[in-house]
N, C-alpha and C positions, 0 to 999 in steps of 0.2 A: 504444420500446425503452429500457431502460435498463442500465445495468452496474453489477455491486454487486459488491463486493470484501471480501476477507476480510484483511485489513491490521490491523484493532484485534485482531480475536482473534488472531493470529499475532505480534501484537507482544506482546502479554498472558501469551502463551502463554512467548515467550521472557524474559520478567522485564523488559522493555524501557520506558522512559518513552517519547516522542513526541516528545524533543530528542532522547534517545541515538539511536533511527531515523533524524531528521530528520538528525543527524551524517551516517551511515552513507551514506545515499543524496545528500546534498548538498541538500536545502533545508530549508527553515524549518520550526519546530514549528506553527506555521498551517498550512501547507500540507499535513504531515502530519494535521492535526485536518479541514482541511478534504475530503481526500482519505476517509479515516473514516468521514466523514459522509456521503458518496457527494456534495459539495457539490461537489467539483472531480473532471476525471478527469485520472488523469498521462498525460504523452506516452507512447509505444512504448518511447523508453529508460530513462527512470524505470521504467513497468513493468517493463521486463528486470531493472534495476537492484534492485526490489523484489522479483521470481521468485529471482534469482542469493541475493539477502541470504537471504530464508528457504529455497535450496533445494529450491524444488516450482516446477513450470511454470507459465508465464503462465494457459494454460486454468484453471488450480486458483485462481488466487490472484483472478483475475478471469472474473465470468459474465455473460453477456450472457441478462438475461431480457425476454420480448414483453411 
């Protein structure tokens, strides 16, 4: 299984660098590039925290494919 997120496009979408995000949600612009990348996965409340920022539900912003 893996989980792929749409976090770049949605930040891109909103005129957003990867520090201004990384601000918003509280960690580092690594962690946002590494999230990105699908290299890292965030906890439950990050995700919330990333659903709440852009305004669309966890199921959208993150998908779990076989």
């Amino acid at each position: 299984m893996k989980i792929e997120n749409h976090i770049k496009d949605l930040r891109i979408e909103k005129g957003w660098t990867q520090e201004e995000l990384a601000r918003q949600v509280g960690v580092s612009r690594q962690s946002i590039n590494s999230i990105e990348r699908n290299k890292y996965i965030p906890s439950l409340p990050l995700a919330l925290k990333f659903a709440q920022i852009f305004e669309i539900n966890v199921e959208t912003l993150f998908q779990l494919n076989d």
